[in-house]
C-alpha positions as CSV (number, residue, x, y, z in Angstrom):
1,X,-3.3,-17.2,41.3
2,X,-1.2,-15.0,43.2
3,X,-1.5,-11.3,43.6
4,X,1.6,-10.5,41.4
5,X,0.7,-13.3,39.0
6,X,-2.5,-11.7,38.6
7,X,-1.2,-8.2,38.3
8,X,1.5,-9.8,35.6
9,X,-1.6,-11.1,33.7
10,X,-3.4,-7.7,33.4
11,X,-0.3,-6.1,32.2
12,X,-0.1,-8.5,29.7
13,X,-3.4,-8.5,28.8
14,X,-4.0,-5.0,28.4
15,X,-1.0,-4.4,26.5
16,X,-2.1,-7.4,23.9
17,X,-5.3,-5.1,23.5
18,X,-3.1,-1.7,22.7
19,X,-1.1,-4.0,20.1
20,X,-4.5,-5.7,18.6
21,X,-6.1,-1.9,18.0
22,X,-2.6,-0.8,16.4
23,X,-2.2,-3.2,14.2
24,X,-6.0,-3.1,13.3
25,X,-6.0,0.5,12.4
26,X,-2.9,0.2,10.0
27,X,-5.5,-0.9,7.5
28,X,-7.9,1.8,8.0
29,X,-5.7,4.1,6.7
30,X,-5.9,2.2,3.3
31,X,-8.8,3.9,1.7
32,X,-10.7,2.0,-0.7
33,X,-11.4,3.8,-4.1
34,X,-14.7,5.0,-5.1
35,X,-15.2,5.2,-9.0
36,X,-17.9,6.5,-10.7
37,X,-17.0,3.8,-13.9
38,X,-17.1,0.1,-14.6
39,X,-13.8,0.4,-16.5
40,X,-11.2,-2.3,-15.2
41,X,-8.0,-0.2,-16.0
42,X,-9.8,2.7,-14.2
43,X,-9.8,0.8,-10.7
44,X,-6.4,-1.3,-11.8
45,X,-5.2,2.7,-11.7
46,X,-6.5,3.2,-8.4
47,X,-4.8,-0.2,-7.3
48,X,-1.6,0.8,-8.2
49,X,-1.7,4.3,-6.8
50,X,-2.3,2.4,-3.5
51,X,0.3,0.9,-3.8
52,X,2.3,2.5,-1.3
53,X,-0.2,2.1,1.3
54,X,-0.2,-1.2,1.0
55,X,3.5,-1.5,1.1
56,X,3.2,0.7,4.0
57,X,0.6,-1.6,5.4
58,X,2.6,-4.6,5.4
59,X,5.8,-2.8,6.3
60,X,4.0,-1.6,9.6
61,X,1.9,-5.0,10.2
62,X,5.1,-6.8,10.4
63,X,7.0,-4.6,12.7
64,X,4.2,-4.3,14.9
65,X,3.8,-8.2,14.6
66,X,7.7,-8.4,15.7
67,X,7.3,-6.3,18.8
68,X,4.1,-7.8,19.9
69,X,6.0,-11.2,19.0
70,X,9.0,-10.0,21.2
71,X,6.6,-8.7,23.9
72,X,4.8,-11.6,24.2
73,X,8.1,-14.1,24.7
74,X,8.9,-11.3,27.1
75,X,6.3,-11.4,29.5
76,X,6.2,-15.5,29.0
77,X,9.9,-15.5,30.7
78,X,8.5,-13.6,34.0
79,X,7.9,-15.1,37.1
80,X,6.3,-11.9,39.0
81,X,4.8,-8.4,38.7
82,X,7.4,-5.7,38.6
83,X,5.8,-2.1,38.9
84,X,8.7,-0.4,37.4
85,X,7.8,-2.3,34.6
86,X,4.1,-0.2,34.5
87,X,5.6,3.1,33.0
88,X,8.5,1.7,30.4
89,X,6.0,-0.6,29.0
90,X,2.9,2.3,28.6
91,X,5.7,4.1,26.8
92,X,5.9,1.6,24.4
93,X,2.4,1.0,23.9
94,X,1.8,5.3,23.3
95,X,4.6,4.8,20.2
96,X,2.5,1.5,19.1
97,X,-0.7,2.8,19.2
98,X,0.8,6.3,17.4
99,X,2.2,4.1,14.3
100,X,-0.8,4.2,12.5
101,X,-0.7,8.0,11.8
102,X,3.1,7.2,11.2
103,X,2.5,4.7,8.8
104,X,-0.3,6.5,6.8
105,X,2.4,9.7,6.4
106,X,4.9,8.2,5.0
107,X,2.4,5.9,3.1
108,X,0.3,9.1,1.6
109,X,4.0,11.2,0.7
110,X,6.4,8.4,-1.1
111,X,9.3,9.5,-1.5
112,X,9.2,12.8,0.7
113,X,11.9,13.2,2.9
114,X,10.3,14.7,6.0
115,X,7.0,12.0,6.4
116,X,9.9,9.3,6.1
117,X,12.3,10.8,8.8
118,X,9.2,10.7,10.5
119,X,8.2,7.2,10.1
120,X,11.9,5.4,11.0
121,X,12.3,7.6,14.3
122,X,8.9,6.4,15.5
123,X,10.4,3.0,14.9
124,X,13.4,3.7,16.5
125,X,11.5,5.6,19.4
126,X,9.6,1.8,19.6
127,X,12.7,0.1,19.5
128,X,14.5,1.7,22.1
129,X,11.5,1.7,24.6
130,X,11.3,-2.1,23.8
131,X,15.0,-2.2,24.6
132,X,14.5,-0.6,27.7
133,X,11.6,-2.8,28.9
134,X,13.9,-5.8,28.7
135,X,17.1,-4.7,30.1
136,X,14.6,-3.6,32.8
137,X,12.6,-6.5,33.0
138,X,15.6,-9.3,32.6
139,X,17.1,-8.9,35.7
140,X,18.1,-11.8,38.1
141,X,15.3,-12.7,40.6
142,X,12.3,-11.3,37.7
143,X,12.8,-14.8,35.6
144,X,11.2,-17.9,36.0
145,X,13.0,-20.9,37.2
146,X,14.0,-23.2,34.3
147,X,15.1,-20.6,31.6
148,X,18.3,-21.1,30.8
149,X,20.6,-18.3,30.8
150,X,21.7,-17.9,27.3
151,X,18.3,-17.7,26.5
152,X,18.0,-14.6,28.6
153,X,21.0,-13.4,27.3
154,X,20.0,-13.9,23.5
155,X,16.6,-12.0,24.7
156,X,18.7,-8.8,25.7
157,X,20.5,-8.9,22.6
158,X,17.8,-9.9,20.4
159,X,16.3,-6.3,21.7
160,X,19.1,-4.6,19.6
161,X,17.1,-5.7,16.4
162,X,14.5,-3.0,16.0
163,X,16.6,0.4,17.2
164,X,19.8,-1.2,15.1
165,X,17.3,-1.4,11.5
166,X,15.9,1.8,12.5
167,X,18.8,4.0,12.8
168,X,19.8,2.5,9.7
169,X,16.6,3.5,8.0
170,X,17.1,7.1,10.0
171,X,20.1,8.1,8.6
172,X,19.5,6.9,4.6
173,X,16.2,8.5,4.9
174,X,17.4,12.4,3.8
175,X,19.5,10.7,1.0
176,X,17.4,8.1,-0.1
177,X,13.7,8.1,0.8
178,X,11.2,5.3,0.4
179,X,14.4,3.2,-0.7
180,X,15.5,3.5,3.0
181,X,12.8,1.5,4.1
182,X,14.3,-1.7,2.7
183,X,16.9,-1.6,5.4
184,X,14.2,-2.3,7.2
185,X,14.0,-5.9,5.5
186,X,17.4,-6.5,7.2
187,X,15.4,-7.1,10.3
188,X,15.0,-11.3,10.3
189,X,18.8,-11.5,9.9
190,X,19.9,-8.7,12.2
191,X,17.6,-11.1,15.0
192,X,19.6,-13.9,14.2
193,X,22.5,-12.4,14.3
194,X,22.0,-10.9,17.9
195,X,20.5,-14.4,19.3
196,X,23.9,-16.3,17.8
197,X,26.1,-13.1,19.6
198,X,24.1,-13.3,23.1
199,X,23.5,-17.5,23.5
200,X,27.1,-17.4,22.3
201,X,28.4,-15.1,25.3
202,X,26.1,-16.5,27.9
203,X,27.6,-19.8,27.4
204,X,31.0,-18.1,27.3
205,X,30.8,-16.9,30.8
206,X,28.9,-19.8,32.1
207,X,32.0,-22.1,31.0
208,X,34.4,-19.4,31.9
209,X,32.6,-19.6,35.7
210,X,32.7,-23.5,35.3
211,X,36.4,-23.3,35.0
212,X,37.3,-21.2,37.9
């Protein structure tokens, strides 16, 4: 293994250890009740006032799951260490490893305004970092050979997903809080949508620079 191969590897690896902890620690933030009954509609109570933790839980587990998802096809593109690459990505992996406070906020206070403001501009602050890292990272000579070029191009675009649902989320949070969070839930299709826009003008230019 080469020396930037190597160094590649250890940036991957280390950040798959950030986003393992992160997501690990959304759950500790659930706290299990402790009863002093037997009664069943006693701890079905306790369930449901829960309930927003572990919609919170889920919401946060699946959003980290996305970026580590997106991070890991990411780094599986690269052909070689980049060390500008260092500081963007650590960035991202400070607002990863902070979402668990995030989460259990706007988890503890539903429906409060502030806690959820709170909660969509980490997302967005995760978004755009992760948006940065691959318009950094993507660049011609930083790819490996054999990945075609509208799959590059639906990578940059597919980096859109995160900061678009999380603006969205941002700006209905003062008017409508904990309902805002369901924008989030636009997410899956937003990604499709930005692979179909990117593949589609990759091949665009690639047959416009066939024709000339």
């Amino acid at each position: 293994m080469s020396h930037g191969a190597q160094q590649l590897e250890r940036l991957k690896t280390f950040s798959d250890g950030v986003f393992a902890i992160a997501i690990t620690l959304l759950v500790i933030e659930v706290h299990v009740p402790r009863l002093d009954t037997l009664d069943d509609a006693a701890y079905l109570a306790a369930l449901m006032h829960l309930l927003p933790s572990f919609m919170g839980f889920v919401l946060s587990f699946l959003t980290i799951g996305a970026l580590w998802i997106a991070h890991h096809r990411l780094f599986g593109v690269l052909d070689s260490y980049e060390p500008r690459l260092m500081w963007p990505n650590m960035l991202l992996l400070m607002v990863i490893a902070f979402m668990p406070f995030a989460t259990a906020l706007m988890s503890s206070n539903p429906l409060a305004r502030v806690p959820e403001v709170f909660y969509s501009a980490t997302l967005l602050a995760a978004g755009l970092l992760q948006w940065l890292l691959f318009q950094l990272a993507l660049r011609p000579g930083r790819i490996r050979p054999g990945v075609p070029p509208e799959e590059v191009s639906a990578m940059r675009w597919r980096a859109l997903t995160l900061p678009t649902a999380a603006t969205a989320a941002l700006l209905a949070a003062p008017h409508m809080p904990g309902n805002n969070n369901f924008l989030l839930l636009t997410i899956p299709v937003l990604a499709r949508v930005y692979v179909a826009i990117g593949r589609r003008l990759a091949l665009r230019r690639m047959n416009a620079a066939m024709a000339d």
